[in-house]
N, C-alpha and C positions, 0 to 999 in steps of 0.2 A: 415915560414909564411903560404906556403899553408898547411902544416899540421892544422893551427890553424883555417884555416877558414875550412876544411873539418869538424873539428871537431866542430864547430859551425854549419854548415847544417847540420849535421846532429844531433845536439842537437834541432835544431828548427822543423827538420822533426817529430824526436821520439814525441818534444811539441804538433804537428801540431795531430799526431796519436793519442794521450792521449786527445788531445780533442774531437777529432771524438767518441772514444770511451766513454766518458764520454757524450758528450751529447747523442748518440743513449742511454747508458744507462737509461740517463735524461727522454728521451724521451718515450723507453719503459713504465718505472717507470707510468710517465702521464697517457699513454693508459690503465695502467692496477686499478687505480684508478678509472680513469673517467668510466670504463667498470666496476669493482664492485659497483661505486654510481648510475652506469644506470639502474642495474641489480635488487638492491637494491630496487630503485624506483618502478620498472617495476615490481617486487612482492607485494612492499605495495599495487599498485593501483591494483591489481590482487586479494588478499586478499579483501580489502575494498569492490570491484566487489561482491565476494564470499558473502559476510556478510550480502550487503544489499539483493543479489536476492534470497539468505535461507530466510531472514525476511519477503522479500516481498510475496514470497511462504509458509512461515506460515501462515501470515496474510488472505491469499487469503484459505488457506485449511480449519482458524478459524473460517473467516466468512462463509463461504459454510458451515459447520458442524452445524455454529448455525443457518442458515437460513433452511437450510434443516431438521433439529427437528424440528423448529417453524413450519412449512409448514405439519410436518407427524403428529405432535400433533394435530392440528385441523383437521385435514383426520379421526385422529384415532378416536376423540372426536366426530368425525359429525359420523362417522360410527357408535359407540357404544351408540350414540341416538337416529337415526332414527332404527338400527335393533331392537329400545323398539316401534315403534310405531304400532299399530295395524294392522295385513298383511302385514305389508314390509319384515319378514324376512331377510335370509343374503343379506349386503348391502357391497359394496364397493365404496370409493370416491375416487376420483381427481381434483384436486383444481388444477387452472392454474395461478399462479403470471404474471402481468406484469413487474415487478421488486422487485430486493430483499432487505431487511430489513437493516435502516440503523442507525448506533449510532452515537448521537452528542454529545461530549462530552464539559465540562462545561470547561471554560478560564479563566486562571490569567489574564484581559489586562491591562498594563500596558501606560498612554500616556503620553507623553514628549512635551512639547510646548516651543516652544522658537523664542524670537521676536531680530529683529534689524531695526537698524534705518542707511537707505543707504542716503550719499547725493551725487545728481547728479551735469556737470558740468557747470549747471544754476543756483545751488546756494538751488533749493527744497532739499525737503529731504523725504523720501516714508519709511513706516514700511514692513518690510517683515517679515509675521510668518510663522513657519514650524509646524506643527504639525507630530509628530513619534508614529506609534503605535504597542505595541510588545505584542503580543496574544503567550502565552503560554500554553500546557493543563495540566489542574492540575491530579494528582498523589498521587493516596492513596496506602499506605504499608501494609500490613499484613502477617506476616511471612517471612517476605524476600523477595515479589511479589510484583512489585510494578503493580499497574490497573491504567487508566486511569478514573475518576471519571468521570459519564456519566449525561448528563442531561436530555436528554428523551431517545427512540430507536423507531423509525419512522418502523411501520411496512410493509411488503412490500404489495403492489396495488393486489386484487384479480381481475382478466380478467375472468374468466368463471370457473366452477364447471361443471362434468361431474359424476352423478352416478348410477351405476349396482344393481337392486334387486331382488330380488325372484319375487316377487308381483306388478311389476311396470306395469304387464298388466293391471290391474284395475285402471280406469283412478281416482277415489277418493284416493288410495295410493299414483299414481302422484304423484295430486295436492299438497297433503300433504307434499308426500317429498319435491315438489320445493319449498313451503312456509317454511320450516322448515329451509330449505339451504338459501332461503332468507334472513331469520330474524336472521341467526348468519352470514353471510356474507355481507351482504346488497345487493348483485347483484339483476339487476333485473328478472323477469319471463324468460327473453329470452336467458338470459345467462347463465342457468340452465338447461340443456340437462339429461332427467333420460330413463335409457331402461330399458329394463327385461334382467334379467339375464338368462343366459345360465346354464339347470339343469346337 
């Protein structure tokens, strides 16, 4: 008899053991799951991160590059008309923006309207409408590219012009230049600064 119950404790020991083991393994197993989908996670949102602050630093290099040619084009253009005017000689500009140039672009909008009729517990009854409105920007293709189809591009605010010439000591060159820089800029007399240039 005691033989039989020895051999019964210790069949429930060896059980008792076999579960220990099986659940730590259980449990391992968990930890090493939950730690590859953390892991997993914690790269998508790390990528996604990556994605958008390259686009958003495209964006920011695309518009500087085009504000900044709009800005040397009319520098280049003011300088290559006033150096025609009579005694101005070599001329150099600079143009001072208050802010830079911006594109608006044209929208699919989309609105959604929808009504109901609420009754309260006095027996009225009251309409409630929603109106939903979903602005999307429309998207033209050409060659694989898709562009954002634009609907004006607001150019940016001129604050003052400043320019250098051979001949600015003659105050009728000046004047000349500051009119000339006027009538393509609109600034007025005062925001128009011209010296002589340095031979």
């Amino acid at each position: 008899m005691n033989h039989f119950f020895k051999k019964m404790t210790a069949n429930k020991e060896e059980n008792k053991s076999k579960k220990k083991i099986e659940n730590l393994i259980f449990l391992i197993l968990v930890l090493i799951i939950t730690l590859i989908a953390i892991n997993t996670i914690w790269n998508g949102e790390n990528k996604q991160t990556d994605k958008s602050e390259e686009t958003n630093s495209t964006d920011k290099v695309l518009a500087y590059e085009e504000n900044s040619s709009s800005k040397d084009q009319l520098e280049q253009k003011l300088e290559n008309i006033l150096s025609t005017i009579k005694n101005v000689g070599q001329v150099k500009v600079l143009i001072n923006y208050a802010e830079t140039s911006s594109t608006i672009p044209i929208y699919d909008e989309t609105t959604t309207t929808s009504s109901t009729e609420e009754g309260d517990s006095s027996g009225g009854t009251r309409n409630v409408t929603e109106t939903e409105v979903q602005k999307d920007v429309v998207f033209s293709e050409s060659s694989g590219t898709k562009e954002p189809v634009t609907q004006k591009t607001v150019m940016p605010v001129i604050q003052g012009a400043i320019i250098t010439a051979e001949g600015a000591s003659d105050a009728t060159v000046r004047t000349n230049i500051i009119n000339a820089v006027g009538a393509v800029t609109g600034l007025s007399i005062d925001k128009v600064q011209v010296f002589e240039m340095e031979s």
